[in-house]
Every structure is written in C-alpha cells, then in structure tokens.
N, C-alpha and C positions, 0 to 999 in steps of 0.2 A: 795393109793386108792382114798381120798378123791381131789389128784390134776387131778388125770384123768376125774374125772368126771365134773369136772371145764373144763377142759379145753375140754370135751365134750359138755358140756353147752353154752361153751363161741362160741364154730364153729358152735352148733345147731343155735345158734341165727339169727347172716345173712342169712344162708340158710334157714331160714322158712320167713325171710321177704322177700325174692326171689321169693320165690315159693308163698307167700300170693299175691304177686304184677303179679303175669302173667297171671292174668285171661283175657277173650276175653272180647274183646268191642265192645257192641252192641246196636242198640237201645232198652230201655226198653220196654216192653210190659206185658200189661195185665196178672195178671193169666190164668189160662182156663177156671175157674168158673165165674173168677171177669172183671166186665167192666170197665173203665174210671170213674172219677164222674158225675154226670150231668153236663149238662151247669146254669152259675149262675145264678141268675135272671134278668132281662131285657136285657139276652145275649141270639143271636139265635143258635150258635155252641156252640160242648162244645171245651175244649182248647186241645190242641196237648200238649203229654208228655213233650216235652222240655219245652213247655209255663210254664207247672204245676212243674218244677225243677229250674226253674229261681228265684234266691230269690228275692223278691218283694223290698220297700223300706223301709217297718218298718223293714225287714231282715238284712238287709246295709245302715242303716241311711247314708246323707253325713254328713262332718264333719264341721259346723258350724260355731265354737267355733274359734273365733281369739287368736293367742296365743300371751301373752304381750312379750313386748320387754322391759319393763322396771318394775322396782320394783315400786308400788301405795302403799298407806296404803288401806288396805283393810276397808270397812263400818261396821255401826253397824250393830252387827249378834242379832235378838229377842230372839234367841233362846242359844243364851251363857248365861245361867242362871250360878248364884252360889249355890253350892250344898247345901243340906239343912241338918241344923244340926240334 
C-alpha cells in the first residue's frame, strides 16, 4: 500500500511541472479595473510593461569586485574586538 502511493507521488511530480510550465505567452496587460502606473516625475509618458519588468541596476548590480590571484595578509579589522569577560 504504502509503495504504491510513492510511486504515485514520485509520476505525480513531473507531470504537474509539465502541466505547471504550458501556459500561453502573452504580453501582460492591465487588469480591467486597474491601469498602468503614472508617469514618474519630470517624465512626459508613462513606461510600456516591458520597460516596468526590466530589472533596473540596483536589481543586477555589476560585479565590481576583483578577485585576487594571490594570498595578501589581510589589514587591521577595528572591529575584531576580544570578548569581554
């Protein structure tokens, strides 16, 4: 009893991420109550959906950071304190 229903659970599984992944592709639009947002300020339009699903840059920072290529001692840290008794 209890291997059946495993191994009903274990074929439910793909099968619902098949069926979760086949929905139609469309472009989004407005509820039927709800409008777009305004335009921002000192902007004359307001932005087209795609514009407003673009992540921005604080969304995707680049990556900055060099990565070393060799071992350094690292500096003093102020905040490596020792604990207090």
């Amino acid at each position: 009893m209890g291997d059946s229903r495993l191994l009903a659970g274990l074929l439910a599984l793909p099968l619902a991420g098949l069926v979760a992944g086949c929905g139609v592709r469309t472009d989004l639009k407005p509820a039927l109550a709800h409008n777009l947002p305004v335009a921002p300020t000192g902007r004359p339009d307001r932005p087209a959906t795609a514009e407003l699903l673009m992540p921005g840059s604080v969304a995707r920072p680049t990556n900055s950071v060099e990565l070393r290529v060799r071992s350094e001692p690292r500096g003093d840290d102020p905040f490596d304190l020792p604990p207090k008794d």
